[in-house]
ZASE-411495 format. One record per atom (N, C-alpha, C, CB): z, y, x. Coordinates in pm, whole numbers, plus 50000, padded with zeros to 5 digits. Glycine has a CB too. Example, Ala and Ser with C-alpha at 12.3 -4.5 7.8 and 13.67 -1.06 7.14 Angstrom:
507804943151319 507804955051230 507804967051320 509054955351131 507084977551285 507144989451367 507875000351290 505724994051408 
***
This chain:
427351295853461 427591309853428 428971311353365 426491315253333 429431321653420 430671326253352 430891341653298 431731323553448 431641339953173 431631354753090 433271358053081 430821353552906 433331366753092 434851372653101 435221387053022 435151375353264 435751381452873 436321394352781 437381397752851 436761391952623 438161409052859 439341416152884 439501422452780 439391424052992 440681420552690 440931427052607 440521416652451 440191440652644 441781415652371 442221409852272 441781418152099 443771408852315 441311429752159 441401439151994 440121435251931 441411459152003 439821444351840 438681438851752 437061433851860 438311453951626 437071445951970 435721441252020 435841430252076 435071449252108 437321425352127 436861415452277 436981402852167 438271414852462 437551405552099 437671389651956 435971387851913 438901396151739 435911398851900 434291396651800 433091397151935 433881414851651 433461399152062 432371397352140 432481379452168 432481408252284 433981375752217 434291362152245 433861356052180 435301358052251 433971355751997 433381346951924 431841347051955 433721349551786 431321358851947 429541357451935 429311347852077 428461376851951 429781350352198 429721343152289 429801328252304 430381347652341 430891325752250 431201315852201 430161307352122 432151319252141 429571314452029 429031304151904 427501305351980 429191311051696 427021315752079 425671314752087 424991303952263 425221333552077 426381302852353 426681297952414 426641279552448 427451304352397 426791270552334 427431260852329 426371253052373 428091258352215 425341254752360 424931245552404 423831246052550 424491240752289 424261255452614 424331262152770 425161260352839 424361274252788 425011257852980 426201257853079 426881274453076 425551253053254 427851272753044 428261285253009 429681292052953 427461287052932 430511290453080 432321292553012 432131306052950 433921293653151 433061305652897 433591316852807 434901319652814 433381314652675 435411331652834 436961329952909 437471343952834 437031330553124 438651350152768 438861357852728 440171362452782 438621355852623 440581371652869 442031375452916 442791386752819 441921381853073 443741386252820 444581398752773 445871399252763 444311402552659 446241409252772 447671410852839 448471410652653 447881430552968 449591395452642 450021396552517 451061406052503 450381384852471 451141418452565 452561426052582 451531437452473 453321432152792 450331435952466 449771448652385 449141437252250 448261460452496 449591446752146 449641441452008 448791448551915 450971441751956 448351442951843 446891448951776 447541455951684 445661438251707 447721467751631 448441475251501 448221468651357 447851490851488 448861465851286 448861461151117 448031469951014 450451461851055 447021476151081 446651483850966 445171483450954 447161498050974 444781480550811 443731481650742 442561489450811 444121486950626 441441470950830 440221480850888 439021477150828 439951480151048 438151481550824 436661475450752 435271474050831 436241485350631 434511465250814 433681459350838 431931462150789 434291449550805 430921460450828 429811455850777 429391440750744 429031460550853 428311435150649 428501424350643 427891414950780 428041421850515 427671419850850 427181411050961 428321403051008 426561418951079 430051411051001 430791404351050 431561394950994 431291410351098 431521393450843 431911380850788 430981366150820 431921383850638 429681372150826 428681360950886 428831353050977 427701364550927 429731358651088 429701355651227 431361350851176 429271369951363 432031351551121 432871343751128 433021328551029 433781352551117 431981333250942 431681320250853 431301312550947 430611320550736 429911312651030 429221303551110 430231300951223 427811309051158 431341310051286 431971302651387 433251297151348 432131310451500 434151301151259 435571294951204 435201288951059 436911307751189 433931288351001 434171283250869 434681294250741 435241272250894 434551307350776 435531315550703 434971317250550 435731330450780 435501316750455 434711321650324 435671324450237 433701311550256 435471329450113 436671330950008 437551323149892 436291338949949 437371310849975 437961303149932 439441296050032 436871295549895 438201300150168 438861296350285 439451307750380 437921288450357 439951317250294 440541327650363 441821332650432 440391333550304 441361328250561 442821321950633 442971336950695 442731305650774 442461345850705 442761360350775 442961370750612 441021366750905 442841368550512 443471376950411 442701383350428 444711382250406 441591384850348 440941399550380 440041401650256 439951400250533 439741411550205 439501416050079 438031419650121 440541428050018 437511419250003 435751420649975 435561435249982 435091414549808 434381440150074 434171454950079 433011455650028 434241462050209 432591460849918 430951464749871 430221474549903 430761466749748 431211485149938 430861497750007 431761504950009 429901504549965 431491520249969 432161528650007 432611539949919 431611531850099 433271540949814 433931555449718 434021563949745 434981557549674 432921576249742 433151590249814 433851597349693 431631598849873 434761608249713 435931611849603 435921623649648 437461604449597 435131634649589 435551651249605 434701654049739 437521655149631 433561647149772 432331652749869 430981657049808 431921641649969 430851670449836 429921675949782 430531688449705 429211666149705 429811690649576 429891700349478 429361692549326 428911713849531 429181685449343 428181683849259 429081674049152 426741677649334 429501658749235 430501648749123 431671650249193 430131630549099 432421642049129 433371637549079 433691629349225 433121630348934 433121619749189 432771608949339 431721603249290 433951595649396 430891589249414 429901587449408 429681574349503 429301599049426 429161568449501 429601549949572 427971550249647 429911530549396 428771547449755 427811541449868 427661528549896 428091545649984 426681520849827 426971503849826 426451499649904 426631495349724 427341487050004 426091478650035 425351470849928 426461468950130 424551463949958 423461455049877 423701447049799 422731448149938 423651442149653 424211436049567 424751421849690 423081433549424 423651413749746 423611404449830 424201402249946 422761403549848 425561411949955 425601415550063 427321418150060 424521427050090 428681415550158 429991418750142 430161418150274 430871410550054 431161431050302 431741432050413 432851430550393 431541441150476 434091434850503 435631426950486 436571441550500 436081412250643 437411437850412 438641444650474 439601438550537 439291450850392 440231441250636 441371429950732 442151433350804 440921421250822 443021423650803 444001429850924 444151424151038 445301430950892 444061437451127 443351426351312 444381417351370 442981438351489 445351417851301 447161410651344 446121396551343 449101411751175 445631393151194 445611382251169 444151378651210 446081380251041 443091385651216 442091390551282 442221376651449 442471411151306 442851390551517 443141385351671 443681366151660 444761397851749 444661365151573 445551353751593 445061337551584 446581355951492 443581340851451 442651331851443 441611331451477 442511329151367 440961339751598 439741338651707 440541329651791 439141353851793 441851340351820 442401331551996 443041317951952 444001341952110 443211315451881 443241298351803 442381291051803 443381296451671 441281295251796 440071288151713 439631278751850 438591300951641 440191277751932 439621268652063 437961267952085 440121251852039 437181280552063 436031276952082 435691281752247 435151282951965 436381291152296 436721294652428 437791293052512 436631304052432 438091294152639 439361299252692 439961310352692 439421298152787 441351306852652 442031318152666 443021323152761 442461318852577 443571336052793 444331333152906 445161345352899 443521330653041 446471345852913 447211357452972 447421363553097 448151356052950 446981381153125 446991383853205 446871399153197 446331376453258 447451406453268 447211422453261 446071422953362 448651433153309 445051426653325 443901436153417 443851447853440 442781436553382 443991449653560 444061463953585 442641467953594 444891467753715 442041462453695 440451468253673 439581450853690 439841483753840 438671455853568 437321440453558 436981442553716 435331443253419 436931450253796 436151442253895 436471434853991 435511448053948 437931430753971 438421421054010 438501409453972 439111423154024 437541410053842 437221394653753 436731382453766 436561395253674 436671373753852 435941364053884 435011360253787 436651354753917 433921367453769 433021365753661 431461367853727 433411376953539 430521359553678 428971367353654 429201379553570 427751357153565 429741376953406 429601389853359 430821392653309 428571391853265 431381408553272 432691409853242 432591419453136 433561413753356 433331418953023 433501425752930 434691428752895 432981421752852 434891447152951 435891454252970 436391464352818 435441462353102 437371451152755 437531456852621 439411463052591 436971442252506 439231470252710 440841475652694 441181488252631 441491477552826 440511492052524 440831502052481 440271513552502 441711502452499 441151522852459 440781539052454 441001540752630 442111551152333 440491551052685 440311554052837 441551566052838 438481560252889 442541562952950 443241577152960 442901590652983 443941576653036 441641585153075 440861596253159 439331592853086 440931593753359 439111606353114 437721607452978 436451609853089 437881625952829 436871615353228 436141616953351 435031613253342 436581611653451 434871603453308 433211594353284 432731593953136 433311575753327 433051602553102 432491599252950 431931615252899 433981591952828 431061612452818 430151624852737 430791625152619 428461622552707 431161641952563 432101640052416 430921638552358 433201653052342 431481636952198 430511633852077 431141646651983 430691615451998 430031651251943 430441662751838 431461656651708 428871669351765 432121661751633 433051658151517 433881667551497 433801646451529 434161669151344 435031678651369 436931676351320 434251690651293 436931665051391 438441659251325 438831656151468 438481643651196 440221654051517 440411647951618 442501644551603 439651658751753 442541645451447 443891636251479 443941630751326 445551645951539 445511619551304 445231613151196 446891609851143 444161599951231 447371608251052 448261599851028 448291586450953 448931606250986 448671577750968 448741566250946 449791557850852 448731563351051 449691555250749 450591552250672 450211541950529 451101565250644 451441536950464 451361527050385 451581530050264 452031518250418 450391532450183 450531534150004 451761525749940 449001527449917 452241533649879 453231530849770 453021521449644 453521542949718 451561519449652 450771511649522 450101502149606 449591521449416 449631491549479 449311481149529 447461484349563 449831468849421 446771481349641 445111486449671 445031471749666 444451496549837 445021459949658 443971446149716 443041444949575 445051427149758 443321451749449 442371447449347 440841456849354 443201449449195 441171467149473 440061477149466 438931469449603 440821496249504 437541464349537 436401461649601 435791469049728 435601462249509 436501483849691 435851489949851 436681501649908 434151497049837 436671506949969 437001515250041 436771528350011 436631512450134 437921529949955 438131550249914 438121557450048 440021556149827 437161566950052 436991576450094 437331594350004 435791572150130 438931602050079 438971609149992 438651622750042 440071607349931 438121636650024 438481643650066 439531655050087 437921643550059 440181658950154 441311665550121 441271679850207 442591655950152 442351691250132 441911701250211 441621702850336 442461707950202 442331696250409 442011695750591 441261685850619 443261693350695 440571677850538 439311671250586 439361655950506 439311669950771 439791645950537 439661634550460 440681624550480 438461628950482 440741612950353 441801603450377 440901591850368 443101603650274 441111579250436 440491567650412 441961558350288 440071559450599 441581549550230 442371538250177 441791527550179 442791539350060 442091519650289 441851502150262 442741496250219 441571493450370 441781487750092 442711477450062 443281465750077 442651476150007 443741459950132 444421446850224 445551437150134 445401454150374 445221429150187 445301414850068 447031410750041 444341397150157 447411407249953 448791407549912 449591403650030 449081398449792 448871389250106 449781384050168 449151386450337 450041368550105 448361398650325 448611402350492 449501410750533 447531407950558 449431413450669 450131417750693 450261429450747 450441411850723 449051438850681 449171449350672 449061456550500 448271452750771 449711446650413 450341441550285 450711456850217 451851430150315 449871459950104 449871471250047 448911480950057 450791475650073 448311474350171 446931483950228 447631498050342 445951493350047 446281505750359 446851514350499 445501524450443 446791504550711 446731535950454 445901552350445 445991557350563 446531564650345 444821566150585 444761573450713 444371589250694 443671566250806 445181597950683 444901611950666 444241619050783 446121618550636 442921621950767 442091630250876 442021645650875 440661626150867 442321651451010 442511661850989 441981671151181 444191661150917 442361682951095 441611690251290 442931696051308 439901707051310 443911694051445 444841701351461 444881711451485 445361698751509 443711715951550 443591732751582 443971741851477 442131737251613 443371733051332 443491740251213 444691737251166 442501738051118 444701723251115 446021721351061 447091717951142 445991712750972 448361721351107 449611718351198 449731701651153 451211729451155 450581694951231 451091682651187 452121679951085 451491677551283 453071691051062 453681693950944 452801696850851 454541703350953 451991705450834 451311707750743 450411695150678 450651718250789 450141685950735 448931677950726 449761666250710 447811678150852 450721661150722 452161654550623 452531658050504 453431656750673 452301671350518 453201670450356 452001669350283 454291685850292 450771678350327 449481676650195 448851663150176 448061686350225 449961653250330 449461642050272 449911632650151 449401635750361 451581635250186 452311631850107 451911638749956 453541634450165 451691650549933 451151658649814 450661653149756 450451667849818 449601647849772 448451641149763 448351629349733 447921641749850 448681618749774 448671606649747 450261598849820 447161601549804 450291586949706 451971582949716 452141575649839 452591572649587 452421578149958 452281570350059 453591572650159 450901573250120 454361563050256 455571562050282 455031568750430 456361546650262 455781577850463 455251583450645 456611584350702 454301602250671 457831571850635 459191574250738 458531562250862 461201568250643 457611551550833 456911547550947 455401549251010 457071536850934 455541559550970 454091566051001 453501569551140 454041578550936 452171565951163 451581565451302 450881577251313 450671553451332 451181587051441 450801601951460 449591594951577 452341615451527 448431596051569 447341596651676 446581612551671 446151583351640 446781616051759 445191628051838 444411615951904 445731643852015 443011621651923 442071618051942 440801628452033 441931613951819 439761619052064 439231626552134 437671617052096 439981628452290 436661625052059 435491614952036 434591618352163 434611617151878 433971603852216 433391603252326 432351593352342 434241602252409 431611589552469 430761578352485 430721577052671 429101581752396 430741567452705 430621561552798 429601567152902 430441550452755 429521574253014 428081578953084 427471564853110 428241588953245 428251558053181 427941544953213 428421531653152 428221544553323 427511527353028 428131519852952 427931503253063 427361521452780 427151506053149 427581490253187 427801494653384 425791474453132 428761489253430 429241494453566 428891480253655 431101499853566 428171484353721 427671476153872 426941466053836 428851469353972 426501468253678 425711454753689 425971444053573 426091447553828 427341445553594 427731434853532 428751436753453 427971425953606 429751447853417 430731447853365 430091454653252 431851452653435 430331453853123 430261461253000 431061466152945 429901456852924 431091477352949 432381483052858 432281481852678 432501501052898 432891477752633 432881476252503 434141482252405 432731462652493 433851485152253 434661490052187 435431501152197 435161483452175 436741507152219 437151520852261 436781519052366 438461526152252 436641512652435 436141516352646 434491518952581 436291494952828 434021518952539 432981524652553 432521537252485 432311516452537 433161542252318 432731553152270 434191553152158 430971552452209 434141566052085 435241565251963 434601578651928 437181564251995 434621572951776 434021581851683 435041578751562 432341578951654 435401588951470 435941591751352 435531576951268 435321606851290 436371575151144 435741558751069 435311564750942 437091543451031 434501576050939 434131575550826 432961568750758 434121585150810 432121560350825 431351551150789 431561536950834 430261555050819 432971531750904 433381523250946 432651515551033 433771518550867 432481521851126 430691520351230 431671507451318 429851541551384 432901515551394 433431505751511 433321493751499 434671506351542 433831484451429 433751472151514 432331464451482 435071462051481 431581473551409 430251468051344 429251470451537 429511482551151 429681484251565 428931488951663 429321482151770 428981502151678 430311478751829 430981465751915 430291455151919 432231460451869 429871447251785 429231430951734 427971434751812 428911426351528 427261445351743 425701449751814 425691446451947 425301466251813 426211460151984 426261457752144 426711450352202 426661464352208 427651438852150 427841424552250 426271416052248 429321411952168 425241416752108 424141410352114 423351416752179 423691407052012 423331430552225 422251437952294 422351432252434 422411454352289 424311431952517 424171424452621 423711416452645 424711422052653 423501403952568 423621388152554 422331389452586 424091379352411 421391397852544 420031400852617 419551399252741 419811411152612 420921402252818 420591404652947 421491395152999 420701419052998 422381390753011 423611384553039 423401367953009 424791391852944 422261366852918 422051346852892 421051348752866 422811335652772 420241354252775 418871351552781 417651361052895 418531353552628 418111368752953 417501376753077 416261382853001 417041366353224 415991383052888 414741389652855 414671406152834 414311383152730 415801415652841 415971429152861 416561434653024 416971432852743 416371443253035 417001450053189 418121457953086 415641463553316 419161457953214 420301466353166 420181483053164 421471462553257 418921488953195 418511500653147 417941500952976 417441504553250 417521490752975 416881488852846 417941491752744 416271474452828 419101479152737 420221485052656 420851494052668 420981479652640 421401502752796 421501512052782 421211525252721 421491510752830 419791524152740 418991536952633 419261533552519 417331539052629 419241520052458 419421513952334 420951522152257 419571495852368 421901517952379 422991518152297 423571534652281 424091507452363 422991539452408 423601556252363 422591563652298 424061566752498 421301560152257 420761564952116 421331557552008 419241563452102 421801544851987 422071539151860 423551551451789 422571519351896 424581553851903 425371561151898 425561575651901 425771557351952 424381579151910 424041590851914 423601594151813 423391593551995 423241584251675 422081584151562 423521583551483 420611569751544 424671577851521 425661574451468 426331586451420 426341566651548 426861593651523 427551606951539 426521615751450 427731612451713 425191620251417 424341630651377 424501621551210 422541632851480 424441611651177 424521607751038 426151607650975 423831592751031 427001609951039 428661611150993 428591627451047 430111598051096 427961638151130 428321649451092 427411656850981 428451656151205 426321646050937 425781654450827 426471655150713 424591650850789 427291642450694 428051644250558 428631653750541 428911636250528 429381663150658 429651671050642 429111683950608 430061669750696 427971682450614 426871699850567 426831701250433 424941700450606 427641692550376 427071693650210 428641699450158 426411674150114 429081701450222 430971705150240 431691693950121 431511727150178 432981698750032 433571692449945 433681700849857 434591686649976 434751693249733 435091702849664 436121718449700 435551695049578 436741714649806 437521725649888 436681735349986 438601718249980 437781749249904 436561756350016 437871758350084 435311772549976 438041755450232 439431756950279 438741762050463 440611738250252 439701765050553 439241765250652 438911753750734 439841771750694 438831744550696 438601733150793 437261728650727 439881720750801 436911731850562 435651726650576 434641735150556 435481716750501 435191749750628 434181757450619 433831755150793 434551773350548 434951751350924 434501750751057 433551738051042 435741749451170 433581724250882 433021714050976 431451716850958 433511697550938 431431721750781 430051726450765 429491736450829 429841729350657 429621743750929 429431752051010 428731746051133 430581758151029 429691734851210 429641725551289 428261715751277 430871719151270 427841710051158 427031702251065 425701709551076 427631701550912 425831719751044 424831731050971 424311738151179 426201747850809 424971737051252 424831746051394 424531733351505 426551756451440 424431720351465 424191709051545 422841699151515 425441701351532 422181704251621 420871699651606 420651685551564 420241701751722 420331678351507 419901663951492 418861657151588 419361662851362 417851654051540 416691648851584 415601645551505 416951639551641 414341649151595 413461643651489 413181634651420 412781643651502 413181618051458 413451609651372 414111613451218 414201601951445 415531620251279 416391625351152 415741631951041 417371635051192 415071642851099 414451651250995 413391642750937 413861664951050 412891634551002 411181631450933 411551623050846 409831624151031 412671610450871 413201608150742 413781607650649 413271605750725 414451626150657 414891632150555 413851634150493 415611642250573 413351638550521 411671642350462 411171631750370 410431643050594 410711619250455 410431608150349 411261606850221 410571595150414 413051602050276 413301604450096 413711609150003 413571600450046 413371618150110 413151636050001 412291632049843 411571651850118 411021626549880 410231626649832 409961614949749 409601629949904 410601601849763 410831588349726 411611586749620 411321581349821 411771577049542 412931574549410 413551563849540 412251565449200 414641561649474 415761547149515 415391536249504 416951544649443 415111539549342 414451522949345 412771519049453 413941519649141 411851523349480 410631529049598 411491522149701 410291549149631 412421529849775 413331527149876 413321514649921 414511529949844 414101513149824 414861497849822 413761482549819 415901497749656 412691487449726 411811479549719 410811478849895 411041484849576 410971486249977 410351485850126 411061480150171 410101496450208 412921478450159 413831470850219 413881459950238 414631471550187 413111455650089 412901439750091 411831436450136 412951432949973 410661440550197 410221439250315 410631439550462 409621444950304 410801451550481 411481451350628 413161456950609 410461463250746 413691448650670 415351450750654 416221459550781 416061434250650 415161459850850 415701465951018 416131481250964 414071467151177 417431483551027 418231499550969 416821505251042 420321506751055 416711519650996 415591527951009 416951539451098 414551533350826 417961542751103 418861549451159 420271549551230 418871554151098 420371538251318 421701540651340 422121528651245 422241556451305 423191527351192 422921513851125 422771514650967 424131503851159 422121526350954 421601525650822 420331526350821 422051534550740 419871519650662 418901521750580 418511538550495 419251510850489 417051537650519 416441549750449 417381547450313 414541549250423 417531538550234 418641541050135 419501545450121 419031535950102 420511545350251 421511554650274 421611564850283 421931553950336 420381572050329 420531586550306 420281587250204 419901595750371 419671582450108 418801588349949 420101585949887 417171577649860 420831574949863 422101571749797 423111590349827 422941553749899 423071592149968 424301602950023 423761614549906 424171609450234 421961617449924 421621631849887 421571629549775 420461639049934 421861621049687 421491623049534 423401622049535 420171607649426 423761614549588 425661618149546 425951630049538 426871614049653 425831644549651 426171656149684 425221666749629 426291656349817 424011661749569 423011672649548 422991671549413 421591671549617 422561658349324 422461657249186 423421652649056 421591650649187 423901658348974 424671652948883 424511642048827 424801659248807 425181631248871 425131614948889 425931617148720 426241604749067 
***
C-alpha cells in the first residue's frame, strides 16, 4: 500500500506524521510531495493537546526537548466578550497543554524526521498521483465551485508583529475589538516567528481596510510596515473525499475563522477518521464523510454562538454578528445540551468528564459551554 500527502503546511505535516507513526509496522510507504517554491508563513499558530502527543510519540518532542520553539497553551483569554467581565479564561484541563508554534519550524522538523519519504514536486492535480490513497493538502481552493459556505461573520484579517515581548504569556489572548476581534500568540524567543503574531479580525463590508489598521494600530502596539492583508471566504468541501481515494485535507477541505483554534486540531482528526478506511478498512468512506461535515458543522454553530452574547462594544459589526448568531439556527443536539448545563454546576460537569472524555460537541466538552455561559452571563 501506498499513501501520498501533497502539500507541506500544517495538515499534510501532521497527516504524514500520524501516517507515519501508525503505519510502521505494515507494508505500507508513506510518501509526502510538495512543491518547495511555497513556504509556510512565520506566524504564530495554536494547537489542541492531542497535537503535542503525536509529536512526543513520533519525534520525541517535550519541553525540555524543544527543537520547534513552541510555547505552552492552557487555553484561551477571552478580553471584552460579553457584558458581564472584564475577561474570562477558557482552560484546557489542568492535565492537559497544547502548543503555540511556528509552522517554519513546524514543517522543517517533520520533513527531517526521516520517518517517511519525501519528495519535491508541484502537483497540479492528486489524480495523477501514483497512489492507493492521496491526500490533497494544497491549500485554500481558488475556485470555491465545489464547496458549501459556512456561516461567520468575519471574512478578512491583518497580520502583524507585537512590539512587546508575548513568550512569558501561557495562552492565547483573545481580544475583542470594535470591528470584531484580535488573536495574540505567543511564540518563543528564539522562533521564528520571534515576538509572537497578532491577527486583527474584522468584516470588510463593514470595516474599510484603512479603518481596521489604524484601530488596529490604536489598540494594541504592533508593527503593520510588514503586515499581511488576507480576505477570506469560510467554506467546506461538498466532496470531502474525490473518487475514492483522494482526501482533501486542511484548507482544501474547509476554513473557518481561528477563534477556537479548531484548524490544525480538525486536520489531525480527520487524517484518523481516514486511516479508518485507508489501513484499517473498518469504516466506508460515506461513513466519514457524514462524520466529518457534521463534526464541522458543530464547529461553525459553537464559534457563531460566541457571538450572541455580543462584547463590550456596541458598534456596527457586533450588532450584524449578534444578529447573525441570534438568526442562525443551531441544532438540536445544541440546544439539549445547552439545556443540560444550564442546569449543572462546573464542578458536576467536570466530574462526568472523568468518566467519559469523548467531546459531547464538535471538539468540545459539555464544560466548554458551561465555562463560555458563566464567562458572558455571570460576574466571575
Amino acid at each position: 500500500m501506498k499513501i501520498t500527502i501533497v502539500g507541506a503546511g500544517n495538515a499534510g505535516c501532521f497527516t504524514a506524521l500520524h501516517y507515519a507513526m501508525f503505519t510502521r509496522h505494515i507494508d505500507c510507504e508513506v510518501e509526502l510531495v510538495h512543491n518547495p517554491d511555497i513556504l509556510p508563513e512565520p506566524v504564530g499558530q495554536a494547537t489542541f493537546p492531542n497535537e503535542p502527543e503525536l509529536l512526543d510519540n513520533a519525534l520525541g518532542f517535550n519541553w525540555h526537548n524543544n527543537f520547534i520553539h513552541a510555547t505552552p497553551k492552557t487555553g484561551i483569554l477571552y478580553e471584552g466578550w460579553g457584558k458581564k467581565n472584564k475577561s474570562f479564561f477558557h482552560p484546557f484541563p489542568a492535565d492537559s497543554v497544547g502548543l503555540h508554534l511556528c509552522p517554519v519550524e513546524l514543517q522543517r522538523e517533520i520533513l527531517q524526521s526521516g520517518l517517511f519519504k519525501v519528495r519535491e514536486s508541484n502537483v497540479l492535480d492528486p489524480k495523477d498521483v501514483d497512489a492507493d490513497y492521496v491526500f490533497d493538502c494544497r491549500g485554500r481552493p481558488d475556485d470555491l465551485t465545489d464547496y458549501d459556505d459556512l456561516i461567520n461573520p468575519l471574512n478578512a484579517a491583518i497580520i502583524a508583529r507585537p512590539n512587546w515581548d508575548t513568550g512569558k504569556t501561557l495562552w492565547t489572548r483573545t481580544v475583542a475589538t470594535p470591528d470584531g476581534w484580535t488573536f495574540i500568540i505567543p511564540t518563543h524567543f528564539y522562533s521564528q516567528s520571534r515576538g509572537g503574531s497578532a491577527g486583527y479580525l474584522y468584516n470588510s463590508d463593514i470595516t474599510s481596510k484603512e479603518e481596521a489598521e489604524n484601530n488596529f494600530q490604536d489598540q494594541f502596539d504592533v508593527d503593520v510596515r510588514e503586515a499581511k492583508y488576507i480576505n477570506f471566504k469560510s467554506y467546506i468541501a461538498k466532496n470531502p473525499v474525490v473518487d475514492g481515494r483522494i482526501f482533501l485535507n486542511g484548507n482544501r477541505l474547509f476554513f473557518l475563522e481561528p477563534l477556537e483554534a479548531t484548524a490544525i486540531h480538525t486536520s489531525l482528526q480527520w487524517a484518523r477518521e481516514c486511516f479508518t478506511v485507508s489501513v484499517i478498512k473498518e469504516r466506508t468512506t460515506q461513513d466519514i464523510v457524514k462524520y466529518i461535515r457534521k463534526h464541522i458543522n458543530e464547529i461553525q454553530n459553537f464559534i457563531l454562538w460566541h457571538y450572541q452574547f455580543g462584547s463590550k462594544y456596541d458598534t456596527p459589526f457586533w450588532d450584524y454578528a449578534k444578529t447573525l448568531a441570534d438568526n442562525t439556527s443551531k441544532d438540536m443536539k445544541f440546544d439539549i445540551l445547552l439545556q443540560q448545563v444550564d442546569g449543572m454546576s462546573l464542578e458536576d460537569i467536570k466530574f462526568g468528564e472523568m468518566v467519559s472524555n469523548n467531546p459531547d460537541y464538535g471538539a468540545w466538552h459539555r464544560s466548554s459551554m458551561k465555562n463560555w455561559i458563566n464567562g458572558v452571563t455571570k460576574t466571575l
